[in-house]
C-alpha positions as CSV (number, residue, x, y, z in Angstrom):
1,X,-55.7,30.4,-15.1
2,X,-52.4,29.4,-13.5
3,X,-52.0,26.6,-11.2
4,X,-51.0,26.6,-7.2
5,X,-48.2,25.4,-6.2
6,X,-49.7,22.3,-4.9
7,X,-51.2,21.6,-8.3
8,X,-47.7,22.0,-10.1
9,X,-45.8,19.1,-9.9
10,X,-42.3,21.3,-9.4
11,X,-43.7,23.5,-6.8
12,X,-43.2,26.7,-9.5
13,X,-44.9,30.1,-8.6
14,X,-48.1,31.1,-10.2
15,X,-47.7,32.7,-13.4
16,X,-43.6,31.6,-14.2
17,X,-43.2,30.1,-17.1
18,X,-44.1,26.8,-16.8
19,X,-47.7,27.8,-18.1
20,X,-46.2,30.1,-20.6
21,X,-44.5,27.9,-22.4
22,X,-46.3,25.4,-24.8
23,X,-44.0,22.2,-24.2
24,X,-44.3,23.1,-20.1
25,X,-47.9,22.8,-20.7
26,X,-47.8,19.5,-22.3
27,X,-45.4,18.1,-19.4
28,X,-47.8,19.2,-17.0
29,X,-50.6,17.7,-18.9
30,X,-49.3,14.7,-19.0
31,X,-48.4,15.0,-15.4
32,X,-51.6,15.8,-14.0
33,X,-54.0,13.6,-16.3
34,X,-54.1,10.7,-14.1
35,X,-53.9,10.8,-10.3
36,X,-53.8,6.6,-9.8
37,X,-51.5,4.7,-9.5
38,X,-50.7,4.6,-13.7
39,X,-50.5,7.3,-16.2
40,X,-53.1,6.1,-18.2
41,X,-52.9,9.2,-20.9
42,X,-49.0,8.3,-20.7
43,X,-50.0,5.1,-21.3
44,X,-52.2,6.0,-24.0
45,X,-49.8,8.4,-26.1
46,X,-46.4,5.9,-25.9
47,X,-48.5,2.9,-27.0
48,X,-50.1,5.0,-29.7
49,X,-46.7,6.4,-30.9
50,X,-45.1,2.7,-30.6
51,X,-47.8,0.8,-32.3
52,X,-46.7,2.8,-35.4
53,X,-43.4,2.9,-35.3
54,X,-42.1,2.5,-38.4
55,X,-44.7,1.2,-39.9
56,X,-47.8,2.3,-41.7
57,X,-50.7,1.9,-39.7
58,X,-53.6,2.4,-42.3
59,X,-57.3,3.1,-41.6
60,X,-59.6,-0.5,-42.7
61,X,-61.9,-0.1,-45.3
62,X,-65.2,-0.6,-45.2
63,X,-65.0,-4.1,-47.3
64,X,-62.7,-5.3,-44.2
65,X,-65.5,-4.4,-41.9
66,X,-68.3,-6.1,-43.8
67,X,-65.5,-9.2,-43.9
68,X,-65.1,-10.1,-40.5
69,X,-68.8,-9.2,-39.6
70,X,-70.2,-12.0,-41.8
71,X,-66.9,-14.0,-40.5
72,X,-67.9,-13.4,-36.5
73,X,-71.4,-14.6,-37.5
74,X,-70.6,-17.5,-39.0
75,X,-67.8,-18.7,-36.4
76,X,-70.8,-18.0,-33.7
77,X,-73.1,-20.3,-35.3
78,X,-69.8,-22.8,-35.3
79,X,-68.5,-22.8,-32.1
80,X,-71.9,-22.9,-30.7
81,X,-72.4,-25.9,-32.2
82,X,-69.3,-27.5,-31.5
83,X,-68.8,-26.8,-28.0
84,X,-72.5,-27.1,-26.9
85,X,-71.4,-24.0,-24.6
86,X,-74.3,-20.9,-24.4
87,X,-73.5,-18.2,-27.0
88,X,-73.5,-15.3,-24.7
89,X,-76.9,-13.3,-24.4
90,X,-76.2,-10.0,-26.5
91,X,-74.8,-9.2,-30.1
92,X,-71.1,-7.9,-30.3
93,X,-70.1,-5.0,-32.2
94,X,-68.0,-6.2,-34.8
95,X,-65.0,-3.9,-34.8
96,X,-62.3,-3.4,-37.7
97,X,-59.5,-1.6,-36.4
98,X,-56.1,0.4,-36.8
99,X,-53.1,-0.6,-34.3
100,X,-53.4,2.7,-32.5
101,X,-57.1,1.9,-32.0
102,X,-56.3,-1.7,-30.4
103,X,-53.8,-0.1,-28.2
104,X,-56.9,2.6,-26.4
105,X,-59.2,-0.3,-26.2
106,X,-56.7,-2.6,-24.6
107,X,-55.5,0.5,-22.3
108,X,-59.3,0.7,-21.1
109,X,-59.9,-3.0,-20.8
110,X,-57.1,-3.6,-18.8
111,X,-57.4,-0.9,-16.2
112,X,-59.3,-2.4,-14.0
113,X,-57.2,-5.8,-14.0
114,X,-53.5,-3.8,-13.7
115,X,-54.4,-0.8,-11.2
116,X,-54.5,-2.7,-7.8
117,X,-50.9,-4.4,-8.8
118,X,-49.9,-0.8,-10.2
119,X,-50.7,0.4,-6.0
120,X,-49.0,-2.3,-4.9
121,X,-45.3,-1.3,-6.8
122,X,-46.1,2.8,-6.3
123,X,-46.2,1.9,-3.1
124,X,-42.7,0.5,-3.3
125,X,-41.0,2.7,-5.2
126,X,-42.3,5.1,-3.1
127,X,-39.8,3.2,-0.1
128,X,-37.2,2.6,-2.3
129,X,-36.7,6.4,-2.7
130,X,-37.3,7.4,0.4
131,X,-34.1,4.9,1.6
132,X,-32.1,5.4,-0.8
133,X,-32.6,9.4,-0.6
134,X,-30.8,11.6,1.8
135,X,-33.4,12.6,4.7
136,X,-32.7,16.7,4.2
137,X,-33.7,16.1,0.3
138,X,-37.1,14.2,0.8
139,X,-39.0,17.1,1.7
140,X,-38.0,19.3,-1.3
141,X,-38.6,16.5,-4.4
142,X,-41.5,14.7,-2.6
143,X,-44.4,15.5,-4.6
144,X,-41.9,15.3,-8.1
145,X,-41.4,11.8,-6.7
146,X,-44.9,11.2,-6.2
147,X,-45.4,11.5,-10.5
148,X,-42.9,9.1,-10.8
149,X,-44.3,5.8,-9.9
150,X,-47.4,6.2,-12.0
151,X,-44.7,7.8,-15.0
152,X,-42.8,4.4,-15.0
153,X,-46.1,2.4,-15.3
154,X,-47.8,4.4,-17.7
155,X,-44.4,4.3,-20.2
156,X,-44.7,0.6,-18.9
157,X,-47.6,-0.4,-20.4
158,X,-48.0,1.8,-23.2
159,X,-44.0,0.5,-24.2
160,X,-45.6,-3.3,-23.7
161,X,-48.7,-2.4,-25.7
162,X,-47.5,-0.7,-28.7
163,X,-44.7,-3.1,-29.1
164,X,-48.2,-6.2,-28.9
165,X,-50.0,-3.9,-31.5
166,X,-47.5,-4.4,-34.1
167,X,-48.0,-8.3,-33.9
168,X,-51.7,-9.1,-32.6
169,X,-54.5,-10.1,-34.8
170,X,-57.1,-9.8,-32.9
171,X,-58.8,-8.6,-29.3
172,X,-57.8,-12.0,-27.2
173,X,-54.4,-12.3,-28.2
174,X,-54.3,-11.4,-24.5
175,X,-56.5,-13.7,-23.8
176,X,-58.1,-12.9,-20.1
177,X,-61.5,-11.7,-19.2
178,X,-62.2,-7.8,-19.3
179,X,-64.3,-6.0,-17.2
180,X,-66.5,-5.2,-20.7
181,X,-66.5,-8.8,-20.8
182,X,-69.3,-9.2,-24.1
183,X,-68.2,-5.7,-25.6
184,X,-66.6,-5.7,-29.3
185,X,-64.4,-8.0,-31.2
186,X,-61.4,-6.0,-32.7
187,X,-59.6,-7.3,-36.1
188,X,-56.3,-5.5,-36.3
189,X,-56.2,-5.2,-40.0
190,X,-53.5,-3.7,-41.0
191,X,-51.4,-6.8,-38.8
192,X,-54.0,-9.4,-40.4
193,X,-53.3,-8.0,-43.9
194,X,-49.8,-8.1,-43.8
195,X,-49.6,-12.0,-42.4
196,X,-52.3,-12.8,-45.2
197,X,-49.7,-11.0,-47.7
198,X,-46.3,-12.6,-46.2
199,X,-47.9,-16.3,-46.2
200,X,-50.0,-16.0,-49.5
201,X,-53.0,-16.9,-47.6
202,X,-56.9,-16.8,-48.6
203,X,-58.1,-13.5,-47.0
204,X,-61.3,-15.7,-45.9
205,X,-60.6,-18.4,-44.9
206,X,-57.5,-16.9,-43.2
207,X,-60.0,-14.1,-41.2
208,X,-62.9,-17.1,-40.6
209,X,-59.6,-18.9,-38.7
210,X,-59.3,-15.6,-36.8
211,X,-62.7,-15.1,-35.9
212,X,-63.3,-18.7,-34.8
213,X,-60.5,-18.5,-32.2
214,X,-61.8,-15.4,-30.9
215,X,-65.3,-16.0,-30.9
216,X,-64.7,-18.8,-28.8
217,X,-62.7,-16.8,-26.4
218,X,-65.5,-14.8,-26.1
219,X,-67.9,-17.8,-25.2
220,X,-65.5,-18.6,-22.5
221,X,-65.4,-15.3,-20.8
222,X,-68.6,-14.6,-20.9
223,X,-69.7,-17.3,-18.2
224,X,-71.0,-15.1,-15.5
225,X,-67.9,-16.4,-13.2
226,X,-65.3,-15.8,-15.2
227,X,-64.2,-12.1,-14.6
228,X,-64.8,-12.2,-11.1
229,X,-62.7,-15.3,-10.7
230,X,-60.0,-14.0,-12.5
231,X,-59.6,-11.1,-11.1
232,X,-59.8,-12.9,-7.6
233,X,-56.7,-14.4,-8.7
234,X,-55.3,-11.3,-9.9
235,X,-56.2,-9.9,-6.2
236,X,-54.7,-13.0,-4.4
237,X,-51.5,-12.6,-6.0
238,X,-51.0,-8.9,-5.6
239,X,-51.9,-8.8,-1.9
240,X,-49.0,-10.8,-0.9
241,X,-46.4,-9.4,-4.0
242,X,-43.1,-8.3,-2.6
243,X,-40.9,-6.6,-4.7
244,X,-37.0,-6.6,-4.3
245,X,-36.2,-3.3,-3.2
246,X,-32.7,-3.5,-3.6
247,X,-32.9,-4.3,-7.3
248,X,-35.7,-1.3,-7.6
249,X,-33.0,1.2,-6.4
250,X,-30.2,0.3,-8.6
251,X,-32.9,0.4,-11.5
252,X,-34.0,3.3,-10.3
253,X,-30.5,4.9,-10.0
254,X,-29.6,4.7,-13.9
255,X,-32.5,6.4,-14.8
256,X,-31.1,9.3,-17.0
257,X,-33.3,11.2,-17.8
258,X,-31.0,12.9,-20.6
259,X,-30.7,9.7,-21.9
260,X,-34.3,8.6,-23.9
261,X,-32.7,5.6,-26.1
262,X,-31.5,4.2,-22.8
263,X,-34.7,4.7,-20.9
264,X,-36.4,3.4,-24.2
265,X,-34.4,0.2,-24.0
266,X,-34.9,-0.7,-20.5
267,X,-39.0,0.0,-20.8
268,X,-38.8,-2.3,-23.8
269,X,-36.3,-5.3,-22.6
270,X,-37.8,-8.4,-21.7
271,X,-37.3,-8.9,-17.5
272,X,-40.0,-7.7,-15.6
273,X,-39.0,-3.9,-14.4
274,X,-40.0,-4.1,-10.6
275,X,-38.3,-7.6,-10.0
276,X,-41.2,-9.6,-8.1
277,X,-40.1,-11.9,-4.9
278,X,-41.2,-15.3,-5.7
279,X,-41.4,-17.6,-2.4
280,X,-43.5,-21.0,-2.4
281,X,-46.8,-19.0,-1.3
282,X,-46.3,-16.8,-4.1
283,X,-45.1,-19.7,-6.7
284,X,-48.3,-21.6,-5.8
285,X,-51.1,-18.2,-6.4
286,X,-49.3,-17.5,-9.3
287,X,-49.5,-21.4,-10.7
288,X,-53.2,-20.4,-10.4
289,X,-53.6,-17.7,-12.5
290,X,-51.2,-19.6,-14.8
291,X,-53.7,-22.3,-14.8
292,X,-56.6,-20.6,-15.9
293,X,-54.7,-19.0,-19.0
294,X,-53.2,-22.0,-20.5
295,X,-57.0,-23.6,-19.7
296,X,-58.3,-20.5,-21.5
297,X,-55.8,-20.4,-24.4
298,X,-55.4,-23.7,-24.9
299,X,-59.3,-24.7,-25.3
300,X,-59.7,-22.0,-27.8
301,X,-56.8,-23.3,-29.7
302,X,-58.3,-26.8,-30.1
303,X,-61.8,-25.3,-31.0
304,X,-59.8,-22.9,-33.6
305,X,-58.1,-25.9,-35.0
306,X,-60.8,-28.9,-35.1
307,X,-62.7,-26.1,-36.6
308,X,-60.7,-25.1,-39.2
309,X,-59.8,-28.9,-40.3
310,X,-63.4,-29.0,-40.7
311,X,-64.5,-25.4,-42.3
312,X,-61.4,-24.2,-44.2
313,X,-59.7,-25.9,-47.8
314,X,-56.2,-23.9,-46.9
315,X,-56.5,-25.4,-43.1
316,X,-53.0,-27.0,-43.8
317,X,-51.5,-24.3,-44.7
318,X,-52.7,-21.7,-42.1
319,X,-51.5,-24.2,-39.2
320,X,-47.9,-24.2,-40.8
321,X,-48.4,-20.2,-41.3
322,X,-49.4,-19.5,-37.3
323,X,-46.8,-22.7,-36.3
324,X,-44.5,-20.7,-37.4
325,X,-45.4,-17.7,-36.8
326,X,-45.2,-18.5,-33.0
327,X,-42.2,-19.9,-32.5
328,X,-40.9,-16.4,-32.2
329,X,-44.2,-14.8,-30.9
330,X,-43.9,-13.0,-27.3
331,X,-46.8,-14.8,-24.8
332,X,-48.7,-12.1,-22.2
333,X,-45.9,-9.8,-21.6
334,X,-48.6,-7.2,-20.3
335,X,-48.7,-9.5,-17.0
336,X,-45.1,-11.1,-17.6
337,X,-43.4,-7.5,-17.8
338,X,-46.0,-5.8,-14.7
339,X,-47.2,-8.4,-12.6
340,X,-44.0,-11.0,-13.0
341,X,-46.8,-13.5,-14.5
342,X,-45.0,-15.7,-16.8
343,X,-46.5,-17.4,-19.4
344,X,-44.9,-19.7,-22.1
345,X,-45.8,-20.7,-25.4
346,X,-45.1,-24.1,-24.0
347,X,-47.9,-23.9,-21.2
348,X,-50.3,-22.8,-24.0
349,X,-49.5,-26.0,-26.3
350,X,-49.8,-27.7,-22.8
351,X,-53.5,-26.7,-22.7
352,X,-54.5,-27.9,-25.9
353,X,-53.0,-31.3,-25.3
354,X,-55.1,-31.4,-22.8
355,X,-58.5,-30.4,-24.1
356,X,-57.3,-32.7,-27.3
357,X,-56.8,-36.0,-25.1
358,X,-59.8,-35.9,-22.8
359,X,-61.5,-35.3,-26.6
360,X,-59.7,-38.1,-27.6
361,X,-61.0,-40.0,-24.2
362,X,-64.6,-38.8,-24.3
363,X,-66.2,-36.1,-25.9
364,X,-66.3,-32.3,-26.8
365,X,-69.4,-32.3,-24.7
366,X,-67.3,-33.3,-21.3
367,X,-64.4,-31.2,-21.9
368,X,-67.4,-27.9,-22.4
369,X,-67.3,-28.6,-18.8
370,X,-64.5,-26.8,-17.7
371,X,-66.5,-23.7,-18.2
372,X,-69.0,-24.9,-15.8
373,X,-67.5,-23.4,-12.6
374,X,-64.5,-21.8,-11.5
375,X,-64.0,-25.0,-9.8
376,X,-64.4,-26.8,-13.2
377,X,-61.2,-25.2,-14.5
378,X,-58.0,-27.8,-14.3
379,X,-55.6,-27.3,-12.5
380,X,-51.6,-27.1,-12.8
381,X,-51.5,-30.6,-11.9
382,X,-55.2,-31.9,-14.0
383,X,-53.6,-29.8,-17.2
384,X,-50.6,-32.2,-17.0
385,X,-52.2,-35.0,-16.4
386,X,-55.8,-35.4,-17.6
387,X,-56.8,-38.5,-16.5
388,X,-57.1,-36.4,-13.2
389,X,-59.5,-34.3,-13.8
390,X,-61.7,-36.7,-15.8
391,X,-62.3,-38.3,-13.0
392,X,-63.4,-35.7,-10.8
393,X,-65.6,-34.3,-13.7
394,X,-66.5,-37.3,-16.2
């Protein structure tokens, strides 16, 4: 059946060769699989395609699976006990997966958390074109500019994600709440395998550590609050985002299409794409969101580690592995590169100093109590300092 010219992105006639030809038919596909504000199936096939580039990107066996099952089960029973915090109600599914696989269940899990931002910069590249267009061309290219926003994003995020897949370990490696909230626990083996390999580590232990640190990001997330004040923050900051229009038309303007190692390079670099306005309204919603990340990733950093001084013989030596291993690690550039959410490495060790000194000036059972509230979390300020918010919780 051919398409109408209002369902064919390039206006062609009913029956020309766009549906004729098989690679026309994949470019409209592609085109017409998403009509929000991201090409998710974009998304989908470039993170896919990246997550293996290069690499091998084998299947896990069923041993692996039957390994971090018991592992999960014995790092619930563990951080229950340590933290005093509720496990959550229901039993995860206990997944062992390819990079490719991480990549789909990341793409779905973070839908709901990127897609009112996503609006937010259509919207403005949607403007950017328009001025920088001459008026007697907008008509004709309109709806061809209409795919492009949601083109950008999608190669975006699938560009971000696949280059994540080759490095992460496990599912909270981006570590925020999902809208599945208490759904699976993903191992990406063939990632976990290799590290194992390159730092002569015991597979056990080394996947016990690993399952420790996300079982206990999965306590966090699952207090009923948790979502929905994150993604309050999310809201906050995206109502008010600006975006500098000037720099989104010179971006825009050395698109070359005929050029894919260019447009590869600039998907992949490190600045954020849409170049985010930052005033002092902006700096202080955004030290929000920052806040509750470093509080997230830092508490499940001390659990992982008083843990594992406690559990694991070859603690020592998996500390100095992962140590290392992050000096050169990329932090969050999902939000970094779409959002213009920054977070360092350096606000992460931040947050475990502070879960380790009010340890050190109390008790695990106080510092559980961040994860009372939303207005429990620390703040900028109480994460620096936190005598300050001991003694609006002690």
């Amino acid at each position: 059946m051919s398409s109408t010219p209002e369902e064919n992105p390039f206006g062609a006639p009913p029956g020309d060769i766009w549906n004729d030809v098989p690679l026309f038919r994949e470019i409209q596909r592609v085109l017409m699989s998403s009509s929000g504000p991201v090409n998710w199936e974009l998304a989908r096939q470039v993170g896919i395609a990246s997550a293996s580039l290069g690499t091998e990107d084998p299947a896990p066996s069923d041993e692996d699976r039957r390994a971090f099952e018991d592992a999960v089960r014995v790092a619930e029973l563990q951080v229950a006990g340590f933290t005093g915090l509720e496990a959550p109600s229901d039993i995860p599914k206990v997944e062992a997966v390819r990079r490719g696989q991480w990549v789909q269940a990341n793409i779905e899990g973070l839908r709901a958390l990127l897609e009112p931002a996503a609006t937010k910069i259509g919207d403005a590249i949607a403007t950017a074109q328009r001025e920088a267009m001459p008026e007697q061309a907008q008509a004709g290219v309109a709806q061809l500019l209409g795919q492009l926003s949601p083109l950008l994003l999608g190669a975006q995020v699938g560009t971000v994600l696949g280059t994540l897949a080759q490095q992460v370990l496990g599912q909270y490696d981006i570590a925020v709440p999902r809208p599945d909230g208490a759904g699976a626990l993903l191992f990406v083996v063939p990632n976990i395998a290799r590290f194992e390999k390159d730092w002569s580590l015991d597979p056990t232990e080394f996947r016990t550590w690993i399952a420790i640190h996300e079982v206990t990001h999965r306590f966090e997330f699952a207090r009923p609050w948790a979502l929905k004040r994150f993604r309050e923050l999310i809201d906050d900051f995206t109502s008010t985002l600006t975006l500098d229009l000037d720099e989104l038309q010179q971006r825009l303007a050395s698109l070359d299409p005929s050029n894919p190692e260019g447009m590869q390079e600039m998907l992949a670099g490190q600045e954020n794409l849409f170049g985010a306005v930052m005033d002092d309204e902006q700096r202080l919603k955004l030290g929000r969101i920052q806040a509750f990340m470093t509080a997230a990733e830092g508490y499940g950093d001390h659990v992982m580690h008083a843990l594992g001084a406690q559990m694991l013989p070859s603690y020592a030596r998996i500390d100095e592995a992962m140590r290392r291993y992050r000096e050169t690690e990329q932090v969050d550039p999902v939000f970094e590169r779409l959002l213009g959410i920054e977070v360092k490495r350096e606000q992460y060790r931040l947050g475990r100093a502070f879960c380790d000194t009010v340890v050190e000036l109390t008790d695990e059972t106080t510092l559980a109590r961040m994860w009372d509230s939303a207005e429990a979390l620390p703040s900028m300020p109480e994460l620096e300092e936190p005598r300050l918010w001991l003694a609006r919780s002690a």
